[in-house]
C-alpha positions in Angstrom: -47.5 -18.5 187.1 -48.8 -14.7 186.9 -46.5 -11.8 187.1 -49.6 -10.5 189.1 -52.6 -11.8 190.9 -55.6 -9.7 192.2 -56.8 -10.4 195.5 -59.3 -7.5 195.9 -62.2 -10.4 196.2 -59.9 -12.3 199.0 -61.4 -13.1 202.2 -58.9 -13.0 205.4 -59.2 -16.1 207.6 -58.9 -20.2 207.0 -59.6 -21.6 203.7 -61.6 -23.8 205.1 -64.0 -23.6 207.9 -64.2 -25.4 210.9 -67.6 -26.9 210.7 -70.6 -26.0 213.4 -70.0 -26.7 216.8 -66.5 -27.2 216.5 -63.5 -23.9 216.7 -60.3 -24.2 215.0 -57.1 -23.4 217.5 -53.5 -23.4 217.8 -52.3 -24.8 220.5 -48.7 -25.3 222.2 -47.8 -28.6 224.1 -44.5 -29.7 225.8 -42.4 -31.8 223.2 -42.7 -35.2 225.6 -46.1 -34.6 225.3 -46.4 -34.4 221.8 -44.3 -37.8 221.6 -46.3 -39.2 223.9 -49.6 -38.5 221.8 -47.7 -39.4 218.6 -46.5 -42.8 220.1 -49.6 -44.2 221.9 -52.4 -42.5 219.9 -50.3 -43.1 215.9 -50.7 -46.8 216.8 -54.3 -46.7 218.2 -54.9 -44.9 214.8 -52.9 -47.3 212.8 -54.5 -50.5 214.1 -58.2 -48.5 214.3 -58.4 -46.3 210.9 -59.4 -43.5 213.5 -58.5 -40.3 212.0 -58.6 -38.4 215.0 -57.1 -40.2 218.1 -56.0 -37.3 219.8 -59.6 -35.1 219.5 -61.3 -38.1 221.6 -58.4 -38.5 224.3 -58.6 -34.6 225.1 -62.4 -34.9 224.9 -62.1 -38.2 227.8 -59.5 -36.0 230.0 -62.8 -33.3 230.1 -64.7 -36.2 231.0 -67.1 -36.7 228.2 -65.9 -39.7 226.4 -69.3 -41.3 225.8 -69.5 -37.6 223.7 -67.4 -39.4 220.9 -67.4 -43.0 221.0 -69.6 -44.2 223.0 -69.3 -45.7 226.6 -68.3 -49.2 225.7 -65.6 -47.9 223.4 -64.2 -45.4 225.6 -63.9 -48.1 228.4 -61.8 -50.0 225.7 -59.9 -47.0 224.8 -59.2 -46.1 228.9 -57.8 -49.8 228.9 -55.3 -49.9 226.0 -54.2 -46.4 227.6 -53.3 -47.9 230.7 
């Protein structure tokens, strides 16, 4: 490790970028919430590969599940939420 590092050339902001048409945020849920997501959805994603279980839930509570997965899957997906 350096004694000293120059970050003159540093940019403020996420190291990464959120690409277009999607906006990074920080949300705060209730804990039972959470644990719901983290129960129900983990195991969607465990038995699916789907890396992002909880993006296409929010995005069917909006109302736009064909959006994301299409209208077959999201029926399936409104099912095994039931």
């Amino acid at each position: 490790m350096k004694k000293q590092y120059d970050f003159r050339s540093g940019r403020r902001g996420a190291v990464l970028r959120a690409p277009s048409g999607k906006t990074r945020i920080t949300i705060r849920i209730d804990d039972d919430v959470l644990q719901w997501f983290q129960y129900h959805l983990g195991a969607a994603a465990a038995r699916t590969g789907d890396k992002d279980p909880a993006r296409k839930a929010l995005a069917f509570a909006a109302g736009s599940p064909s959006t994301f997965m299409g209208k077959d899957k999201a029926t399936r997906m409104l099912a095994e939420l039931r």
